[in-house]
C-alpha positions as CSV (number, residue, x, y, z in Angstrom):
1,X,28.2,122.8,198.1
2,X,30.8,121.4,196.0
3,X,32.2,117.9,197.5
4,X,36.2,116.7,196.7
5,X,37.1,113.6,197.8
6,X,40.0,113.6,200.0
7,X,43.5,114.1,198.7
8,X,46.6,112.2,200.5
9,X,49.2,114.3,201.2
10,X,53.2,113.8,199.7
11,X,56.2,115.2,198.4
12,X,56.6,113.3,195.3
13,X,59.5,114.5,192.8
14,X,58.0,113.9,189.0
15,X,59.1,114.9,185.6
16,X,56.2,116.6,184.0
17,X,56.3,117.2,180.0
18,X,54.0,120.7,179.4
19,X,53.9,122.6,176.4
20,X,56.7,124.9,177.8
21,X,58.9,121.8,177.8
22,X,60.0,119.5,180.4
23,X,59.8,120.9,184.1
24,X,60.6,118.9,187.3
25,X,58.3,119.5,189.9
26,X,56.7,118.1,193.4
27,X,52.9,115.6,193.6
28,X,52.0,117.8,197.0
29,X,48.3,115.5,197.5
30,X,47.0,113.7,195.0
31,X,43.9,111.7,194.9
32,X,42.3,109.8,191.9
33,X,40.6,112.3,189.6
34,X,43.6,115.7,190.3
35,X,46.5,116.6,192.4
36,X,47.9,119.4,193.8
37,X,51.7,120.2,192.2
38,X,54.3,122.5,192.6
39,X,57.4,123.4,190.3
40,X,55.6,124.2,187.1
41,X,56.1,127.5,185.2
42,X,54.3,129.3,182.2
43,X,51.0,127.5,182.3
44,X,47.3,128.0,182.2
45,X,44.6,126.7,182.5
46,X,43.6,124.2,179.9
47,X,47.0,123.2,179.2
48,X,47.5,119.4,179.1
49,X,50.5,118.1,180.7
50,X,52.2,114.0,180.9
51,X,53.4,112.7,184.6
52,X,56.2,110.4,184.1
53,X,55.6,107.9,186.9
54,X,57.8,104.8,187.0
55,X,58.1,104.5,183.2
56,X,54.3,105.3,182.5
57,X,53.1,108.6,181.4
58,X,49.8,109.8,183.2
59,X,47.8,112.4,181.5
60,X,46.2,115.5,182.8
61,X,44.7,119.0,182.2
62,X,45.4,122.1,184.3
63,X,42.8,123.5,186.4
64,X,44.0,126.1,187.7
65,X,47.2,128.1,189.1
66,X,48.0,129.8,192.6
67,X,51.6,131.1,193.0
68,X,53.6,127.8,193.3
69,X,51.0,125.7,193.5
70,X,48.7,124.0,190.5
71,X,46.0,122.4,190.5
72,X,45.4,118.9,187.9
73,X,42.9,116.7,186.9
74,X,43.6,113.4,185.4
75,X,42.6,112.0,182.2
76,X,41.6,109.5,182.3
77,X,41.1,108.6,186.7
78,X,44.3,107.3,187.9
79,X,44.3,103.7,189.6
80,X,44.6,103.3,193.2
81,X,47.9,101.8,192.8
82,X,49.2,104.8,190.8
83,X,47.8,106.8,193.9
84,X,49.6,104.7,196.4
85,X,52.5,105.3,194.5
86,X,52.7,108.7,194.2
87,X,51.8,109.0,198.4
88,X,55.7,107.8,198.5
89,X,58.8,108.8,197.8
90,X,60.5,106.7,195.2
91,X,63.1,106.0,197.4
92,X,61.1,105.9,200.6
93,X,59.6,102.8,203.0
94,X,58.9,100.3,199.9
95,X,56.2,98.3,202.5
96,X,53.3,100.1,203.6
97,X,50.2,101.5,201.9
98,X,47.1,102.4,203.1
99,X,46.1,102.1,206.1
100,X,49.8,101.6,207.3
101,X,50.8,102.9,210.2
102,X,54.7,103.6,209.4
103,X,56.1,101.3,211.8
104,X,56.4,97.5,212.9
105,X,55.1,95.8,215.5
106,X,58.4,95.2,217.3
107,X,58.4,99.2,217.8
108,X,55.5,98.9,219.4
């Protein structure tokens, strides 16, 4: 039985260089060894691709396609702060990270 640790779910909008040129695309989950993206075109697997992420580039290779979804791993492991990142929107709650529930105590 094959094991994956689990992968957070988003809807993070990234600019991804590939070797068919610069596509814009969706993070869908994410964890830190792959993700799960969407928006990507004319790729296969073994293809390396960048991740622009708040002015750093993350590396990764593609492991395999589905329709509109594709599958990443990252080279090297991404950091848990990269990771809590990309579970956000860029221009979404900028408190909050894991564990958080999404709302204050006053609301409760």
């Amino acid at each position: 039985m094959h094991y994956r640790p689990h992968r957070y779910l988003t809807q993070f909008p990234v600019d991804m260089r590939t070797p068919a040129g610069l596509q814009r695309g969706k993070v869908l989950d994410v964890n830190n060894g792959g993700a799960r993206v969407s928006g990507l075109r004319n790729l296969r697997q073994g293809d390396k691709i960048e991740l622009e992420l708040l002015s750093h580039r993350l590396t990764a290779v593609i492991r395999w396609t589905r329709g509109e979804s594709t599958g990443i791993t990252f080279l090297p492991r991404i950091t848990d702060h990269q990771v809590d990142t990309l579970r956000y929107r860029p221009d979404g709650r900028k408190n909050g990270g894991r564990g958080s529930v999404g709302f204050g105590f006053a609301q409760l």
